[in-house]
C-alpha positions in Angstrom: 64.0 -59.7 168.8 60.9 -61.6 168.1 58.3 -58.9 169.1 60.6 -56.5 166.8 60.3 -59.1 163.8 56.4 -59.8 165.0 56.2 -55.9 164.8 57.4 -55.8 161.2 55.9 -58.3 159.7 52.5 -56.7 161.4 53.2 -53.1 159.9 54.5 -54.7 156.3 51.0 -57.0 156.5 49.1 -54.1 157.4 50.5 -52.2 154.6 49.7 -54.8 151.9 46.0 -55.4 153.1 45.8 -51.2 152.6 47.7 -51.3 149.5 45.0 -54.2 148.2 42.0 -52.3 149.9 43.6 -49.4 147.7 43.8 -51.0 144.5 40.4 -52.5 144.9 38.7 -48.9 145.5 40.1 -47.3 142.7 39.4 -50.4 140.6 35.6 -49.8 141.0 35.6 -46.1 141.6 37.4 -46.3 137.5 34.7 -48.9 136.7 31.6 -46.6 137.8 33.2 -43.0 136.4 33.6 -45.2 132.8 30.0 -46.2 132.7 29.1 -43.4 134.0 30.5 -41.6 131.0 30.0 -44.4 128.6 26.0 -43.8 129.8 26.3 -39.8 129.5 28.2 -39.5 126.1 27.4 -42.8 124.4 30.6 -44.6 124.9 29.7 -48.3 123.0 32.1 -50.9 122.2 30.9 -53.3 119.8 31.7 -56.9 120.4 30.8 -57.9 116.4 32.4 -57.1 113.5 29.7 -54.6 112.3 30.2 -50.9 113.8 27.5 -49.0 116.4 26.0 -45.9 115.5 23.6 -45.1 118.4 21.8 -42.0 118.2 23.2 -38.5 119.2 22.2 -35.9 121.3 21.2 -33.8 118.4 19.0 -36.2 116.6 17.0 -36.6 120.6 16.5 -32.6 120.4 15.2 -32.6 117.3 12.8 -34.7 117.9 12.2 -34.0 121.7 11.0 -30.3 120.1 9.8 -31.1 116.9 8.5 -34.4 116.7 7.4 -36.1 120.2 4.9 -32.8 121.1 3.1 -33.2 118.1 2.3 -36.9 117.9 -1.1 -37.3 118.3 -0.9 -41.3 118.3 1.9 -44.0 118.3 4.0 -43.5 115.8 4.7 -46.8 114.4 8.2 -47.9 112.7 7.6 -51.2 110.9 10.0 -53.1 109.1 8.4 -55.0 105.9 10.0 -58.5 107.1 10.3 -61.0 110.5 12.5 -59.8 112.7 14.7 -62.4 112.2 15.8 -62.1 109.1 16.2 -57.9 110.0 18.6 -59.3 112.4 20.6 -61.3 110.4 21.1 -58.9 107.8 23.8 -56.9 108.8 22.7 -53.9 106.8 19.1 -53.5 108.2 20.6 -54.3 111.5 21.9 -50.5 111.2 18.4 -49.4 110.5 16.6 -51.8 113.6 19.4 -50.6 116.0 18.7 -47.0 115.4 14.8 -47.7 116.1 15.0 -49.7 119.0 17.3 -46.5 120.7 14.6 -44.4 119.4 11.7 -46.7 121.1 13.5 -46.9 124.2 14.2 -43.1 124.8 10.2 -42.6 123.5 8.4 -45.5 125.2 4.8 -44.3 125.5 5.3 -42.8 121.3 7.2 -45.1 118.9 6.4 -48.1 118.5 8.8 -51.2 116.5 6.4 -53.4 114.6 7.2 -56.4 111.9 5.4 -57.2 108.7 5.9 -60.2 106.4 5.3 -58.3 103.2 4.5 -62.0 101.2 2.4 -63.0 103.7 0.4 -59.7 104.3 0.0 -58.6 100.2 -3.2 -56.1 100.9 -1.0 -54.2 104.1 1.6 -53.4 102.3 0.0 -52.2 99.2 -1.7 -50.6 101.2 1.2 -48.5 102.4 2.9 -48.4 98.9 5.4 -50.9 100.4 7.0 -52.7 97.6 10.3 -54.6 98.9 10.8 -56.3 102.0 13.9 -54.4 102.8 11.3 -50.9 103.2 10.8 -49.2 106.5 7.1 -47.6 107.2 7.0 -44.8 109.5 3.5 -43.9 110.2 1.2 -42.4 112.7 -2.4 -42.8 112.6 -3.7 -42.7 108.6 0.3 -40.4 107.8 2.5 -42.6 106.6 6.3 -42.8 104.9 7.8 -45.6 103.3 12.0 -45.2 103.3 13.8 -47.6 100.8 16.8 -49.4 102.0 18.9 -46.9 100.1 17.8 -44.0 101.9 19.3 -44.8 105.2 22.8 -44.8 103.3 24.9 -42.7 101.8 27.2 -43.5 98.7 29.8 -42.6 96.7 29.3 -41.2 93.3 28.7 -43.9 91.0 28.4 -46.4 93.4 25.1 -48.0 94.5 26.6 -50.8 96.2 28.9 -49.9 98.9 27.8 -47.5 101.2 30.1 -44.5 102.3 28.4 -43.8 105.3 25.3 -44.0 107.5 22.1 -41.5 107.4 19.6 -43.5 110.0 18.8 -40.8 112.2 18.3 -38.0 110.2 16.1 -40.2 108.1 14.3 -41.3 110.8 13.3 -37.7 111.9 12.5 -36.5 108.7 10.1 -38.9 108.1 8.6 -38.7 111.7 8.3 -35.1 111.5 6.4 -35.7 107.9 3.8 -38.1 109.5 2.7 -36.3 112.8 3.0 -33.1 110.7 0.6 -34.0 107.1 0.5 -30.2 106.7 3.7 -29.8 105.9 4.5 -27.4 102.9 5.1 -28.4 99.5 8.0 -27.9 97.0 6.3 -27.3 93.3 9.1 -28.4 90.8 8.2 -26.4 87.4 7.5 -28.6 84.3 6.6 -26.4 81.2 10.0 -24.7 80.7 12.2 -28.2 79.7 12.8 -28.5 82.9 15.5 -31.4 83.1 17.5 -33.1 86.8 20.0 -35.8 86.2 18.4 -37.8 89.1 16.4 -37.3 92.2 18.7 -35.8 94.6 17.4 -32.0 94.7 14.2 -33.9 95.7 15.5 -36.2 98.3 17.0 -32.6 99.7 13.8 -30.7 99.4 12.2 -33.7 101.5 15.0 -33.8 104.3 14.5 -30.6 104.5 10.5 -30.8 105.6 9.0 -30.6 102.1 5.9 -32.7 100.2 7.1 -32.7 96.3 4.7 -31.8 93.4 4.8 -30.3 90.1 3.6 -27.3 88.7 2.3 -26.1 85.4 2.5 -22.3 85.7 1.3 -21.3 82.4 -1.9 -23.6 83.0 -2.3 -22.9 86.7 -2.0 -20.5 89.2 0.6 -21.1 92.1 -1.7 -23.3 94.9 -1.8 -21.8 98.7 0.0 -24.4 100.1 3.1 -23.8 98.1 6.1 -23.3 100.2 8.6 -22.9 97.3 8.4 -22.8 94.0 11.5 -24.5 92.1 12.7 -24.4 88.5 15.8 -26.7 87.7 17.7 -26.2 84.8 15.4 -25.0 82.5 15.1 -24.7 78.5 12.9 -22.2 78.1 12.0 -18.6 79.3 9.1 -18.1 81.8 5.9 -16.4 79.5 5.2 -12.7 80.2 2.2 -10.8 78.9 3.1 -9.7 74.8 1.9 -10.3 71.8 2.5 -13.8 71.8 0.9 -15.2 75.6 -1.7 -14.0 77.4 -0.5 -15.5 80.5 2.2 -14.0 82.5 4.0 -16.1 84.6 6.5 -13.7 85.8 3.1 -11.7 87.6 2.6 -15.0 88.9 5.7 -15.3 90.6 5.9 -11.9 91.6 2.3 -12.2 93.6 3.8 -15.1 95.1 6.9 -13.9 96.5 5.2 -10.8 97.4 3.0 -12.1 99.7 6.2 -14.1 101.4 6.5 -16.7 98.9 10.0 -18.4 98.1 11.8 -19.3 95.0 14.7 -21.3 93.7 16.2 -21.2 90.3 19.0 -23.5 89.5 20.7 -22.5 85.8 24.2 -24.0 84.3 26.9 -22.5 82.0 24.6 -24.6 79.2 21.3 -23.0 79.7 21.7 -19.5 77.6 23.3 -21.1 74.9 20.8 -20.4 72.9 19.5 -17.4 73.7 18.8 -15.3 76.8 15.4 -15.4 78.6 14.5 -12.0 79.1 11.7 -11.9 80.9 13.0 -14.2 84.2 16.8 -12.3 83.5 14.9 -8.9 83.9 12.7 -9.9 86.9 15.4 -11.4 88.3 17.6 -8.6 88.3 15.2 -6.8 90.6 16.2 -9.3 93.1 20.1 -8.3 92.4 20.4 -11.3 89.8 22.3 -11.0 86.6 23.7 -13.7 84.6 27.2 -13.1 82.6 26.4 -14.3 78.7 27.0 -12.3 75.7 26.6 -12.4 72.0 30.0 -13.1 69.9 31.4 -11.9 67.0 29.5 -14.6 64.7 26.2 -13.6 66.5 25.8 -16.5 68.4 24.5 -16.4 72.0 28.0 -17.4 74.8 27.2 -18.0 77.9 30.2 -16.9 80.7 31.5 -20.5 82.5 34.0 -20.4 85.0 37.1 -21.7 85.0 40.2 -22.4 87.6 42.6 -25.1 87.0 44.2 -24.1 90.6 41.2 -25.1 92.8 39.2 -27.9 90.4 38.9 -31.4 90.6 39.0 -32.3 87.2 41.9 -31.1 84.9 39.5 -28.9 82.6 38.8 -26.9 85.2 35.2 -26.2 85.0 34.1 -28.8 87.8 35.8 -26.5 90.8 35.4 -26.1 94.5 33.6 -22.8 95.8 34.4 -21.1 99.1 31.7 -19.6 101.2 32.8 -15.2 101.6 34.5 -14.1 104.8 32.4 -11.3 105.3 29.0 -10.5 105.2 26.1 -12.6 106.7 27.3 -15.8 104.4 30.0 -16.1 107.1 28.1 -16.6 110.2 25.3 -18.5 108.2 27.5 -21.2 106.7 29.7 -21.1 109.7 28.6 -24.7 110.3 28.7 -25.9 107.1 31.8 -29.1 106.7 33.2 -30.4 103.7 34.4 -29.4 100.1 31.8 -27.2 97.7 31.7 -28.4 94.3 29.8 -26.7 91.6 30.5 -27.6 87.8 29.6 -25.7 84.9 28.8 -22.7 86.7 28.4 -19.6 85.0 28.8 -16.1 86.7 26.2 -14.2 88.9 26.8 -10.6 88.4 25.1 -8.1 90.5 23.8 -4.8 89.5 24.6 -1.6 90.3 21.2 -0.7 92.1 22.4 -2.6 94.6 24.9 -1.5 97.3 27.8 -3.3 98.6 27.3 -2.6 102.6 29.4 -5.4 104.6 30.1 -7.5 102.6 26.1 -8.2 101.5 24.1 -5.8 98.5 21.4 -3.6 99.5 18.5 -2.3 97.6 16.0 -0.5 99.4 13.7 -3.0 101.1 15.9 -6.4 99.8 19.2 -7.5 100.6 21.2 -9.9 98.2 23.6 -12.3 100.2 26.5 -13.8 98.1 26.8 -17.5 100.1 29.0 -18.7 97.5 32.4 -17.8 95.2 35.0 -19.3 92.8 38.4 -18.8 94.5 40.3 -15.0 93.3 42.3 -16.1 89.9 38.9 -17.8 88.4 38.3 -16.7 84.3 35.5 -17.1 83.0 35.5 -18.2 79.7 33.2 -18.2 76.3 33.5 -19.4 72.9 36.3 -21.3 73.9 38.5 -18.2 75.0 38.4 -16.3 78.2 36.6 -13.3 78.4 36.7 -12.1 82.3 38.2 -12.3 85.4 37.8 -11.2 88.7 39.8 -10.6 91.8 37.3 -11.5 94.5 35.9 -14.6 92.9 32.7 -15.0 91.1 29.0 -15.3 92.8 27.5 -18.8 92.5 25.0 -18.8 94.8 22.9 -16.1 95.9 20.1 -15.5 99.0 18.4 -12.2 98.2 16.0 -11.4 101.2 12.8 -8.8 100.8 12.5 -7.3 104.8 8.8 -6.8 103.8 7.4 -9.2 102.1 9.1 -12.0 103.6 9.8 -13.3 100.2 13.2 -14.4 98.8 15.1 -15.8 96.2 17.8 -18.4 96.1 19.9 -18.6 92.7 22.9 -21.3 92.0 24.2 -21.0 88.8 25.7 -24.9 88.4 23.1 -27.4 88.7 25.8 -29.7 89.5 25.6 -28.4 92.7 22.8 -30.0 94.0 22.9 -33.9 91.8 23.4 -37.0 93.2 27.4 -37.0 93.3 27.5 -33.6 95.2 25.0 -33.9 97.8 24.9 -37.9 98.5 29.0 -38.2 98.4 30.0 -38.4 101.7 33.2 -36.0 100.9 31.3 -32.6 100.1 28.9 -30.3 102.1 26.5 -29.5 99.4 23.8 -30.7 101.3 24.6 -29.2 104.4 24.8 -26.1 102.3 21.9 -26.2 100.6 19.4 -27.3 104.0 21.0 -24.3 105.6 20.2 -21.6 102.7 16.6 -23.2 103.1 16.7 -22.6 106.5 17.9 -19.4 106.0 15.1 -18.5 103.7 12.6 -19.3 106.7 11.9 -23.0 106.5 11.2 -23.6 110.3 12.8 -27.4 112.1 14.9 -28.4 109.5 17.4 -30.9 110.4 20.6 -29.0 109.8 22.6 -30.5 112.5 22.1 -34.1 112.0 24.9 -35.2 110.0 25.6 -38.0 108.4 28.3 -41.1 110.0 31.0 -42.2 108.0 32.1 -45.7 108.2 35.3 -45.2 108.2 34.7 -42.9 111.8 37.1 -43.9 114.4 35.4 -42.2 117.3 35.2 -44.1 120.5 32.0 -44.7 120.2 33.0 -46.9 117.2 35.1 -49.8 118.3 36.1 -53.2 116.7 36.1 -56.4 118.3 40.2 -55.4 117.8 40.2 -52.8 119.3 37.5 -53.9 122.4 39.7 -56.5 123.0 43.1 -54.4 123.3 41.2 -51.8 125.9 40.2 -54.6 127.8 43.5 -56.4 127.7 45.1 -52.9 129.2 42.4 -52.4 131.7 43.6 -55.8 133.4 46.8 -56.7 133.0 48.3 -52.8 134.1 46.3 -53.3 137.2 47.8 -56.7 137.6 51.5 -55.7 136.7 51.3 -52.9 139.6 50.0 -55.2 142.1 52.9 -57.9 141.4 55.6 -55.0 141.1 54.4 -53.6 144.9 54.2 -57.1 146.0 57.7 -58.1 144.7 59.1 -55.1 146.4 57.6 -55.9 149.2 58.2 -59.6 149.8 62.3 -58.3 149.0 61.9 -55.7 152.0 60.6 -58.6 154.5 63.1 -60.8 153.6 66.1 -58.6 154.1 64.7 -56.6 156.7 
């Protein structure tokens, strides 16, 4: 009897040492394949109350293509304070975080440097630095200053409370600027009353690779380095050659997008009001452009504005949400394009008859015009207070019309809404996703597309609480612990009354 018991307590010993030996193996085998993955796919869990946004795989490309190959020299992010106080700010601690993950993966290129603005005066001026919460990016005598502000996004009408982060994208742009000074330049029109409610379209123009000057047409003849030319809500007609001015702009323009130049006009329901502008109306309708405004009954210019109380955010109507078409090459160019589209005060794009509906895009001989984006079927368009049209397919908005020879094109909205502060900083609508991609569209090379901005309220795993760390962790042990004790238990019972 005792070599039987000494036999079963052998083989139940033996099968709790394997059991442990188990445990322990699949223990670390689960410990490696999580860092592992946590290594691979960026798996952080933040141990502070702040959040983590490291830097994704698309920001590394973008760079690793764009940026890296072309830096001559270091290229040099320095933060206008000690690092100290960076540190203890939790807000520039976003900023820091993303540049130390950007000098570790680029070791021999970017470079994290500290300047106390107060104590170094000439320095800073010397980079136009003028608040110790600016971040210089620079690379040999190239440099950017970012504000604070620009590594945020907020809600509309809110300066203080961030809606979400923009670190990485900001980042690149202004890397890309300083080992590239040759980039091309946006000229922003200024003799037609040209008016913007703030600084967004600019802020877009720059993400999107562009220097920012101004242009007197009528004075001056469109410079060489002009990689579109931009007129924003204007007042006034572009000159042609008449009785009146000697100058033409319109020849102007049309040299310069014949020889592959691009152009943007932004217009509103508002700016025919009083009158229309024949000469950039007719030149633009070579390019498949026509805007919807008659003259009423009491003579008095009324210009079309479209209206849909079913798919609007404000009860009026007239600030609604667009949709990009279904068919046509707006389908597949947008395809990638997230969030609402709000455009108000639009009036309507109509498109002449020279040009041919084919697929869902309008063809005239060597230039294609692409509608990227429509009011919802059901939109009226209304004037003088009463409406005068409607639609079944929707009304253009936006149009990309494309010349297969020249290279040139043309990019139309008709709200100016479209592309303010509330529409493309709010984190809740994809103009600005929208509008990058129509400039990539129209042939602006490495823009940053992809990158896209991190909400703070993002509950990816890759964002984690000290909560939330502590619950994982929490599971991690006590379910290995509970499975032990439960085998064990059983166990012990089946010695005793074996």
């Amino acid at each position: 009897m005792a070599t039987t018991a000494s036999k079963k307590a052998l083989r139940h010993g033996g099968v709790t040492v394997a059991l442990t030996v188990l445990i322990v193996v699949v223990i670390v085998l689960l410990n490696a394949s999580v860092t592992t993955l946590a290594m691979r796919y960026g798996w952080y869990i933040n141990m502070n109350p702040t959040l983590l946004y490291p830097v994704t795989d698309t920001c590394f490309g973008y760079l690793d293509e764009y940026v890296i190959p072309d830096a001559k020299e270091d290229i040099r992010l320095i933060f206008c304070d000690e690092e100290e106080n960076i540190r203890d700010d939790v807000t520039q601690s976003y900023i820091l975080n993303t540049a130390e993950e950007l000098a570790l993966r680029y070791p021999d290129t970017v470079k994290i440097e500290f300047l106390n603005v107060w104590e170094n005066p000439k320095i800073a001026r010397s980079y136009g630095v003028t608040a110790s919460t600016s971040v210089v990016v620079a690379c040999g005598e190239e440099s950017r200053v970012c504000t604070l502000r620009d590594f945020f996004l907020f809600p509309a009408g809110d300066n203080e409370n961030p809606s979400a982060y923009n670190g990485e994208k900001r980042f690149a742009v202004a890397m890309k600027a300083v080992v590239s000074p040759d980039a091309p330049v946006a000229y922003l029109t200024l003799n037609h009353g040209e008016s913007t409610e703030d600084y967004a379209l600019m802020y877009a123009l720059t993400d999107a690779g562009y220097m920012i000057n101004y242009l007197d047409a009528l004075s001056f003849d469109i410079p060489e380095d002009c990689g579109m030319l931009v007129s924003c809500n204007p007042g006034r007609d572009f000159t042609a050659v008449d009785g009146v001015s000697g100058v033409s702009e319109i020849d102007k323009l049309d040299a310069y997008l014949k020889q592959g130049g691009k152009f943007m006009y932004l217009v509103s329901a508002d700016t025919f009001s009083a009158g229309g502008f024949p000469n950039i109306e007719g030149y633009l309708e070579t390019w498949g452009v026509t805007f919807a405004h008659q003259t009423g009954a009491e003579g008095v210019e009324e210009c079309f504005a479209i209206r849909d109380t079913a798919h609007a955010i404000t009860t009026d109507g007239y600030t609604l949400l667009g949709q990009i078409p279904s068919e046509g090459s707006a389908a597949a160019m947008m395809a990638d394009v997230e969030g609402v589209l709000r455009a108000a005060n639009a009036t309507a794009i109509r498109i002449p008859d020279s040009f041919r509906k084919i697929n869902g895009d309008y063809v005239s001989g060597t230039r294609t015009l692409i509608p990227l984006l429509r009011s919802y079927a059901g939109a009226e368009a209304w004037a003088g207070g009463r409406p005068v049209d409607r639609t079944a397919e929707g009304y253009n908005m936006i149009t990309l019309t494309t010349d297969s020879v020249s290279e040139g094109s043309v990019l139309v909205f008709s709200s100016t809404d479209f592309a303010i502060e509330a529409t493309l900083q709010g984190g809740g609508y994809g103009n600005a996703s929208f509008l990058l991609t129509a400039l990539e569209a129209m042939g602006k090379e490495e823009i940053p597309v992809a990158m896209k901005p991190q909400p703070f309220s993002d509950s990816t795993i890759h964002i984690m609480t000290t909560a939330q760390a502590r619950n994982i962790t929490i599971a991690l042990v006590a379910v290995p612990v509970f499975l032990v004790t439960v085998w064990g238990l059983a166990v012990l019972i089946r010695r005793k009354f074996a």
